[in-house]
C-alpha positions in Angstrom: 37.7 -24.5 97.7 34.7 -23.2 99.8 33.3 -24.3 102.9 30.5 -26.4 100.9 33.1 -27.8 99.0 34.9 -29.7 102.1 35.0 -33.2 101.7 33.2 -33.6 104.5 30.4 -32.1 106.1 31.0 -31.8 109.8 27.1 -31.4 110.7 25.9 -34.3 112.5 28.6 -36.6 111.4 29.8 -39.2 113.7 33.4 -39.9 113.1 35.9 -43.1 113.9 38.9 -43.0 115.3 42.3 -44.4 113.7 44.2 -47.7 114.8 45.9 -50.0 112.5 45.0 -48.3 108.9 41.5 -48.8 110.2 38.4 -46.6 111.3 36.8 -47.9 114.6 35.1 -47.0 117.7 35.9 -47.2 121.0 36.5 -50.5 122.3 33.3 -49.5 125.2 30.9 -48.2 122.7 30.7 -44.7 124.4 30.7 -41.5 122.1 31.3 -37.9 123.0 30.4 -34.9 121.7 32.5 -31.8 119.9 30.5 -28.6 119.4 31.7 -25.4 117.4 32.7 -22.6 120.1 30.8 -19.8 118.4 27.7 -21.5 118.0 27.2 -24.2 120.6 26.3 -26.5 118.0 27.2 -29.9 117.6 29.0 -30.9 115.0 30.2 -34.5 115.1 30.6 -37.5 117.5 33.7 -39.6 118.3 34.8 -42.4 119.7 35.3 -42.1 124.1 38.4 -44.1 123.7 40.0 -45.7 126.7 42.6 -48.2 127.7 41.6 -50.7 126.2 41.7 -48.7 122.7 45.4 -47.1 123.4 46.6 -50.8 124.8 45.7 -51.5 120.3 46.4 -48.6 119.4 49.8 -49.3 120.8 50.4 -52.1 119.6 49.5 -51.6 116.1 51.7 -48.7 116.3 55.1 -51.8 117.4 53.8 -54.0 114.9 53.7 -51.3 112.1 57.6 -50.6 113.5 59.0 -54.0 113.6 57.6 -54.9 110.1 57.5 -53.0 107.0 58.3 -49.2 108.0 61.6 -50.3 109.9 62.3 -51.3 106.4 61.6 -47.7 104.6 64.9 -46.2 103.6 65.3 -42.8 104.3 64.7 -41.4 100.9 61.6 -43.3 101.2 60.3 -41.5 104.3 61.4 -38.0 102.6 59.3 -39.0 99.5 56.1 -40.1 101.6 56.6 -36.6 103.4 56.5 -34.7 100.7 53.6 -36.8 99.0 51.9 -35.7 102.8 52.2 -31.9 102.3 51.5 -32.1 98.6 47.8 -33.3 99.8 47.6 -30.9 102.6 48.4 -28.1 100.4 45.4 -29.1 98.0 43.2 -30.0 100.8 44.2 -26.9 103.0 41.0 -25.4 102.9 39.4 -27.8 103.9 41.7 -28.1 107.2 40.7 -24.7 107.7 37.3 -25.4 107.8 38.0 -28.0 110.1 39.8 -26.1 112.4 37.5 -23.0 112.6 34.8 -25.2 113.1 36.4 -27.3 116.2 38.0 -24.8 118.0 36.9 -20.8 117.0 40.1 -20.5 115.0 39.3 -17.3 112.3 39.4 -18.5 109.1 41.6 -16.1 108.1 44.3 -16.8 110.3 43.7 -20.5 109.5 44.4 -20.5 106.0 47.6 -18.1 107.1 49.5 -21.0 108.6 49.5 -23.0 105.4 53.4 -21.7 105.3 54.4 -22.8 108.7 52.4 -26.4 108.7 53.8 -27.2 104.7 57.2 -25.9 106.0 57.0 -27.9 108.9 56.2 -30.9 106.6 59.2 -29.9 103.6 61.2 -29.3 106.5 61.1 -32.8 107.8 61.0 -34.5 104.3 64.5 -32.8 104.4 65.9 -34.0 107.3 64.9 -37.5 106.8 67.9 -38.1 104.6 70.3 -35.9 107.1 70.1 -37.9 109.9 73.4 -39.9 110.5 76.1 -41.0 113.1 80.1 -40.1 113.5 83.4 -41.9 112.7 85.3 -41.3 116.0 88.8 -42.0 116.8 89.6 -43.6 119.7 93.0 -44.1 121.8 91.7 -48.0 123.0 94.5 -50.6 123.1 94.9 -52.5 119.3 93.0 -51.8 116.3 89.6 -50.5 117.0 86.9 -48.7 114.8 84.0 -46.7 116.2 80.9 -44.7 115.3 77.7 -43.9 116.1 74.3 -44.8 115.1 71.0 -42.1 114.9 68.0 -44.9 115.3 64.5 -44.1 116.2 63.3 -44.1 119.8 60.5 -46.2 118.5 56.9 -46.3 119.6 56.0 -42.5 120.0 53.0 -41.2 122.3 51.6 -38.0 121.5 49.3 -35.5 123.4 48.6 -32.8 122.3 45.7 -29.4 122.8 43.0 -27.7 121.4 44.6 -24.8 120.5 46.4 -25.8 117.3 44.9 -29.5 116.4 46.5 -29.1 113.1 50.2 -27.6 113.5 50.0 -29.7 117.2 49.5 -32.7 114.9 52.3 -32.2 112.4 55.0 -31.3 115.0 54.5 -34.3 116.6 54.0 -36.8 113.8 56.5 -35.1 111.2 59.8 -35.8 113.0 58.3 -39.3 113.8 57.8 -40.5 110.1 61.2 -38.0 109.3 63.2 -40.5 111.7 61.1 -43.8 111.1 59.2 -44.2 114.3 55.7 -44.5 115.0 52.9 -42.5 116.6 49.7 -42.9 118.9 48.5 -39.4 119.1 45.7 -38.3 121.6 43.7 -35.3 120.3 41.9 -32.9 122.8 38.6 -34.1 123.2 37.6 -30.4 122.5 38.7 -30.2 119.0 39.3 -33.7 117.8 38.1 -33.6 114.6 41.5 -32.1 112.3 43.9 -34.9 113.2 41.4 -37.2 112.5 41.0 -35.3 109.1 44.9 -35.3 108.8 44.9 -39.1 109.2 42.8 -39.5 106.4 45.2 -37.4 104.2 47.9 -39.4 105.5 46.2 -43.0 105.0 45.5 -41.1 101.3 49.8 -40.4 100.5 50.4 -44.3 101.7 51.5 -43.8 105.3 51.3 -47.5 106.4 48.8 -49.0 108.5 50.1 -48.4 112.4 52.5 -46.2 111.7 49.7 -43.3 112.6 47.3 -44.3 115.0 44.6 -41.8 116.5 42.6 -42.3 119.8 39.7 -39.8 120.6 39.1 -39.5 124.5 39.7 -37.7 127.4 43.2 -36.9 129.0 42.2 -39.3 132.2 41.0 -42.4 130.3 43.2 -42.1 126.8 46.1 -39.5 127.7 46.8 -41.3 130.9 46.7 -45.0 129.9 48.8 -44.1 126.9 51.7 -41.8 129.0 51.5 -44.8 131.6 52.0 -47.5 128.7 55.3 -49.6 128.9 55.0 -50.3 125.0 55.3 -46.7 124.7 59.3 -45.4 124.1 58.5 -42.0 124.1 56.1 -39.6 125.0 55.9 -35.9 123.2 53.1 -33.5 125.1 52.2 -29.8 124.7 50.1 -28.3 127.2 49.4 -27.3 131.0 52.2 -27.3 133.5 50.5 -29.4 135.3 49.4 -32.2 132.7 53.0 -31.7 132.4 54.2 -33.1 135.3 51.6 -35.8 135.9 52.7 -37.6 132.2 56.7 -36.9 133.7 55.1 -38.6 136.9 53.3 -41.3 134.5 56.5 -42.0 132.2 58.6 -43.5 135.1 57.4 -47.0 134.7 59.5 -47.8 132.1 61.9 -44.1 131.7 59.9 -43.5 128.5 61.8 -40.5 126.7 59.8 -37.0 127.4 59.3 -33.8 125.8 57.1 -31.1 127.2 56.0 -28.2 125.6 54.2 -26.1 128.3 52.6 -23.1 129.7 54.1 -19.7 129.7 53.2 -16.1 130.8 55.5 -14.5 128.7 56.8 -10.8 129.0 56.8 -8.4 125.9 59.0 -5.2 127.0 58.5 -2.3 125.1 61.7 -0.1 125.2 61.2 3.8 125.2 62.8 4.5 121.8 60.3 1.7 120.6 58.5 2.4 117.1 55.4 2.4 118.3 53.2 2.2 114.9 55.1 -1.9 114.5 54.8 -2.0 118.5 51.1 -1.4 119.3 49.8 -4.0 116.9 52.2 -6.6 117.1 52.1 -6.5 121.1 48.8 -6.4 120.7 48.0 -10.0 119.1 50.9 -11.4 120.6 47.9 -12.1 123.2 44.7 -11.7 121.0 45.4 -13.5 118.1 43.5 -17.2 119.0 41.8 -15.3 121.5 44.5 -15.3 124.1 44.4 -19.4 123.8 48.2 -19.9 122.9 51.0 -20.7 125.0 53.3 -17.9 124.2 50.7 -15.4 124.5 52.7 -11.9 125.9 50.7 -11.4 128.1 52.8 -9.2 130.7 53.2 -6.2 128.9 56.0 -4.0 130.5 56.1 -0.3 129.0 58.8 2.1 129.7 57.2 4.4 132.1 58.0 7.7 129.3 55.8 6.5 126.9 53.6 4.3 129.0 50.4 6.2 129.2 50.3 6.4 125.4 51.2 2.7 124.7 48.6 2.0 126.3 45.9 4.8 125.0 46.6 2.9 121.6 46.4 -0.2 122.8 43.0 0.1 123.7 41.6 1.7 120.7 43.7 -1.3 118.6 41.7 -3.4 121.1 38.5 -2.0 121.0 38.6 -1.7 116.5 39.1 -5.7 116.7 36.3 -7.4 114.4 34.9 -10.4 116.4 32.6 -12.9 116.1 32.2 -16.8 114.5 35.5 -17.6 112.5 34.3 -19.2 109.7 33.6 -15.1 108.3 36.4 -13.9 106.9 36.1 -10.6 108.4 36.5 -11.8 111.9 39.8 -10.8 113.8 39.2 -12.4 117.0 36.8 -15.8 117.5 35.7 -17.7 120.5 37.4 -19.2 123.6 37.3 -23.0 123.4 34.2 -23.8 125.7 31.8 -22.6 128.1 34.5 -24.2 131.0 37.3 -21.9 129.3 34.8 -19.0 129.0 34.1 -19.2 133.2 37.7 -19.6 133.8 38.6 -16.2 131.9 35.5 -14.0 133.3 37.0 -15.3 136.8 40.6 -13.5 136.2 38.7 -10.3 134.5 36.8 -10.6 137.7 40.2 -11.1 140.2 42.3 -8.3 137.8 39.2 -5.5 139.1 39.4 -7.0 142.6 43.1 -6.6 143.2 43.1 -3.1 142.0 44.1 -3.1 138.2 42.5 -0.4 136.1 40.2 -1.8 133.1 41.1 0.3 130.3 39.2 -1.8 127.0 37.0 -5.0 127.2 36.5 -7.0 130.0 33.2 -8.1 129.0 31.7 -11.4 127.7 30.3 -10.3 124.6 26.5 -12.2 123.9 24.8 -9.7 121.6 23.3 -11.0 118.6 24.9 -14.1 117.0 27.5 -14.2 119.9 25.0 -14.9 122.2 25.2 -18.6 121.8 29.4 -18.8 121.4 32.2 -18.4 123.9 33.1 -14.6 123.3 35.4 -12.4 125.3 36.3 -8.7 124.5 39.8 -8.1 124.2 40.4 -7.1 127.0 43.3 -4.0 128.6 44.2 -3.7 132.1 46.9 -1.0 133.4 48.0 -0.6 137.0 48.7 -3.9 137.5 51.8 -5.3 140.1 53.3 -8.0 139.6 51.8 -9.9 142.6 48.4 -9.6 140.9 46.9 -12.9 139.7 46.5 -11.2 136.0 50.4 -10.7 136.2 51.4 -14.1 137.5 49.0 -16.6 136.7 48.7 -18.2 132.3 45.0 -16.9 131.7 44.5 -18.5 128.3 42.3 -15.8 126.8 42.5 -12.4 125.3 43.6 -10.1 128.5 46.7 -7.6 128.7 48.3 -7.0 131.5 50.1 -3.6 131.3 53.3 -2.6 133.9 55.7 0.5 133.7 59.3 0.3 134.1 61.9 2.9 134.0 65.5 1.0 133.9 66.7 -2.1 131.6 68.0 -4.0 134.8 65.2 -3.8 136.9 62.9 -4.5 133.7 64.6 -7.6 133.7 64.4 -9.0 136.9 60.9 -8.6 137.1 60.5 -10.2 133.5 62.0 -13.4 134.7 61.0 -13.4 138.0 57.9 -16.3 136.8 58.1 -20.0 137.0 57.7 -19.9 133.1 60.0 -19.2 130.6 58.5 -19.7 127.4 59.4 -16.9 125.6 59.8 -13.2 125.6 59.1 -10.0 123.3 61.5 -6.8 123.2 60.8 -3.6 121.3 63.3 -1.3 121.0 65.2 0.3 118.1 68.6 0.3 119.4 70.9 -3.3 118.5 72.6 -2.9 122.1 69.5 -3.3 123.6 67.8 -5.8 121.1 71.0 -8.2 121.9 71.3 -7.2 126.0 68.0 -8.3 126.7 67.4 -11.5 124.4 71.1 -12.5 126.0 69.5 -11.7 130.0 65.5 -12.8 129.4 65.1 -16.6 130.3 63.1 -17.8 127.7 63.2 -20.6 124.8 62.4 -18.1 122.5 63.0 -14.3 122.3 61.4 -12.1 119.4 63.1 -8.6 118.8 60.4 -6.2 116.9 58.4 -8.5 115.8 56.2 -11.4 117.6 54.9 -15.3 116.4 57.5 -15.7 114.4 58.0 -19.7 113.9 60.5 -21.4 111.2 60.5 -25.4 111.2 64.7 -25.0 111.0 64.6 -23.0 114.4 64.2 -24.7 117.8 61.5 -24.1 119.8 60.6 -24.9 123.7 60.5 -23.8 127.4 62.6 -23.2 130.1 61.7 -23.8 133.7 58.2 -24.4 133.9 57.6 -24.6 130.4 59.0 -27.9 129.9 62.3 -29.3 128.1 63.0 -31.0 124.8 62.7 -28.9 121.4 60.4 -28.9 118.7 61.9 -27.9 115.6 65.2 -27.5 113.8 68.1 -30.6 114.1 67.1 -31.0 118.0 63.8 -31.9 117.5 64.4 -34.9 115.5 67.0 -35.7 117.7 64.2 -36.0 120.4 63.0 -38.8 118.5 66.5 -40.6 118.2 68.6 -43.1 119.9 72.5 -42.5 120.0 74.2 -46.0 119.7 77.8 -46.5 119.7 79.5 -49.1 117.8 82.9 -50.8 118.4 84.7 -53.3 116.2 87.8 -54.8 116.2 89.7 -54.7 113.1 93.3 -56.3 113.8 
C-alpha cells in the first residue's frame, strides 16, 4: 500500500473520538489541533476531551465489562486477538503513515516494527488461554479444598506518549482484551491520531462496544480526571517521572492498581576488547533512532579510556553520515523532534552541555535549511568531555545528543553507571562472557542488552527500576498486572 492508498487522508480531517462503539466529540465542543513535526502543517482536529468525556468514557468501559465481554471465554478473546493483528498486518502501512505523519517517526523504521506490534498482538492471543489459578494443599482443621482464581482487575485507564502512539497503544490494550478487562486510553494530544486509527481496526475485528474507549485531550483535563476516577481499577502509564508520580498521587482515592513505565538516562558501557564495527552503530541509535525521543535512549555513553578517543572519532562521522529530514521519505534515517516546545527544550541542553564545559564533537545545531526549515530538526548531536555532574550527563534530554565519558576499571564503571535516579536500562559491549554476565548481574536496570541494543520480545518483561517506575510490560508479569488473585476455600466433609 502507498501513502495515497491510506484509507484515510489525514489533511484537513477532523476526527472523533471513541466511547461506547461510537464516534463523538467532546462533551464541550472544543477541538485541538495535531500538526506533522517536519512540516508544521496541520493535519487533523480532535476532540478537547475533558471530564465530562472520561466520566462516559468510563462508564461505557464498566458497562461493556459487566455485560457481554465478562461473558467471552478465553478462547474467544485469543480468537478476537488474532482477528486484531490479522487487520493490522494488512492495514500496517497505513499505520505507518499514520505514525510518520503525527509524530516524525521515519517511515522506514515504522514499517520495521510490524514484528514487535504483531508479536505483541500473537503474543497475547496466546496468553489469553494460559491464564489460570492453583490447587493448593492446605494443613486447615477437617476437609478443605483451595485454589486460586486469575480475574481481571477490571476497568483499565491508560496514558500513554507521543513517542510510540502505536506499540504504546497495543501494550496497554493487548493484555487488557488478553485477560478480559477493559480500557479508557488517553492518547498524547501530540500524536493522537494512530490509536484513534487502531480503534477503528479494532471496532472492524468485533471488539465490543466499551470494551475500547478513546479520549483525545490534554494530560490536565483528560489524563487527570481519568487517573483521579474511582470507576477506574487500574491505571497503566508510560512517560515522565514526574507525570509519574502525580497519577501515583491521583490513584489514591480509591488504591487503583498502577503501573509506570518511566524516564530513564540509560548508560551504554563500551568495554575495551569491544568490536567496535557492531559497537559504533548500534551505540549510536541507541539514542538517535526516534530522534533521541525514547525512554531507553543510552544516552550516557561510557568508553574505556584505551580506545576512547577513537570510539568517539567514529561516532561522529556515523553521526554526521545520518540522512535526515521529513519521515515519510524512505531515505530518511533520522526525523523531527515532536514540537516546536520539544525542539526549545533540546537546543537548551545543547546550549547547558557547551556552558558546563563538554566538548562538541558532531551536531549541535538545529538544522532549518531547505525543507527543514519549517520542521522540528536537530543534528545528531556528540559531546565528549563530559562529568558526570553535567546536566547532559544527569538530566533525560529526549532528543538525539551523546554524552561521551572515559573509564578505565569495571568497578568504578559501575558505580558511576548506576549512580542516576533512573534505572531503565543499560548497554554493555564487550566480547568477553565474564564481563557480558558481571555487568548485566551489577547494572540496576529493568533491562540490560549485551552487544546489541532495542532489542524487545513480547515473552520478555520489560520496566524500570527506581525512578523509572514499577510493574512490567510484557511476558507472564504483564498480564498479571492486569489480574486479581482470589483465593477460594470450600468445605468438602
Amino acid at each position: 500500500m502507498t501513502v495515497d492508498q491510506t484509507r484515510h487522508s489525514l489533511d484537513g480531517r477532523h476526527r472523533p473520538m471513541f466511547i461506547g462503539g461510537a464516534w463523538v466529540e467532546a462533551a464541550s465542543g472544543q477541538t485541538m489541533e495535531t500538526r506533522n513535526p517536519a512540516t508544521g502543517e496541520i493535519i487533523a482536529t480532535v476532540p478537547r476531551g475533558g471530564k465530562r468525556d472520561i466520566e462516559r468514557a468510563v462508564a461505557a468501559a464498566r458497562n461493556a465489562f459487566d455485560g457481554p465481554w465478562s461473558r467471552f471465554k478465553p478462547h474467544e478473546r485469543q480468537k478476537l486477538l488474532l482477528k486484531i493483528a490479522d487487520l493490522f498486518e494488512r492495514h500496517w502501512e497505513e499505520i505507518c503513515v499514520s505514525d510518520t505523519t503525527d509524530m516524525g517517526l521515519p517511515i522506514v523504521r515504522a514499517r520495521g516494527n510490524a514484528n514487535r506490534v504483531l508479536g505483541m498482538l500473537r503474543y497475547y492471543a496466546g496468553m489469553a488461554t494460559a491464564i489460570h489459578g492453583q490447587s493448593i494443599q492446605n494443613s486447615l482443621a477437617g476437609d478443605i479444598v483451595s485454589y486460586t482464581r486469575k480475574e481481571p482487575v477490571g476497568v483499565v485507564g491508560a496514558i500513554i506518549p507521543w513517542n510510540a502512539p502505536t506499540a504504546a497503544s497495543v501494550w496497554k490494550i493487548g493484555p487488557a482484551l488478553a485477560t478480559g478487562c477493559t480500557v479508557v486510553l488517553k492518547p498524547s494530544e501530540e500524536a493522537p491520531l494512530t490509536p484513534l486509527l487502531i480503534a477503528e481496526l479494532m471496532a472492524d475485528a468485533g471488539v465490543p462496544d466499551g470494551v475500547v474507549n478513546i479520549v483525545t485531550g490534554t494530560g490536565p483535563e483528560a489524563g487527570a480526571p481519568l487517573a483521579e476516577h474511582m470507576g477506574v481499577d487500574k491505571i497503566v502509564f508510560t512517560g515522565s517521572t514526574a507525570t509519574g508520580q502525580s497519577i501515583v498521587r491521583a490513584s489514591a482515592g480509591n488504591l487503583k492498581r498502577v503501573s509506570l513505565e518511566l524516564g530513564g538516562k540509560s548508560p551504554v558501557i563500551v568495554c575495551a576488547d569491544a568490536d567496535l564495527e557492531r559497537a559504533v552503530p548500534v551505540a549510536a541509535m541507541s539514542v538517535f533512532a526516534n530522534s533521541g525521543q525514547i525512554c531507553i535512549a543510552g544516552s550516557r555513553l561510557f568508553v574505556a579510556r584505551s580506545i576512547h578517543d577513537e570510539f568517539v572519532a567514529r561516532l561522529a562521522a556515523y553521526a554526521g553520515a545520518l540522512r535526515i529530514g521529513n519521515g515519510i521519505d524512505p531515505n530518511t534515517e533520522i526525523g523531527p523532534l515532536i514540537s516546536p516546545r520539544q525542539l526549545d527544550r533540546v537546543q537548551g541542553y545543547l546550549r547547558a552541555g557547551t556552558e558546563e564545559g563538554a566538548r562538541l564533537v558532531a551536531g549541535g545545531n538545529r538544522l532549518s535549511d531547505g525543507a527543514l526549515a519549517a520542521g522540528n530538526f536537530v543534528a545528531p548531536t556528540v559531546f565528549a568531555g563530559v562529568s558526570d555532574i553535567m546536566r547532559i550527563a544527569r538530566e533525560e534530554i529526549f532528543g538525539p545528543v551523546i554524552s561521551a565519558l572515559s573509564f578505565d576499571t569495571l568497578d568504578e564503571v559501575v558505580r558511576r553507571a548506576n549512580d542516576t535516579p533512573y534505572g531503565l536500562a543499560a548497554g554493555v559491549f564487550t566480547r568477553d562472557l565474564a564481563t557480558a554476565h558481571q555487568l548485566s548481574r551489577r547494572l540496576h536496570a529493568g533491562s540490560v542488552w549485551v552487544n546489541t541494543y532495542h532489542a524487545i520480545d513480547p515473552a520478555v518483561p520489560f520496566g524500570g527500576y527506581k525512578m523509572s517506575g514499577y510493574g512490567r510490560e510484557g511476558g507472564a508479569e504483564h498480564l498479571d498486572e492486569y489480574l486479581n488473585t482470589k483465593g477460594v476455600f470450600i468445605r468438602i466433609d
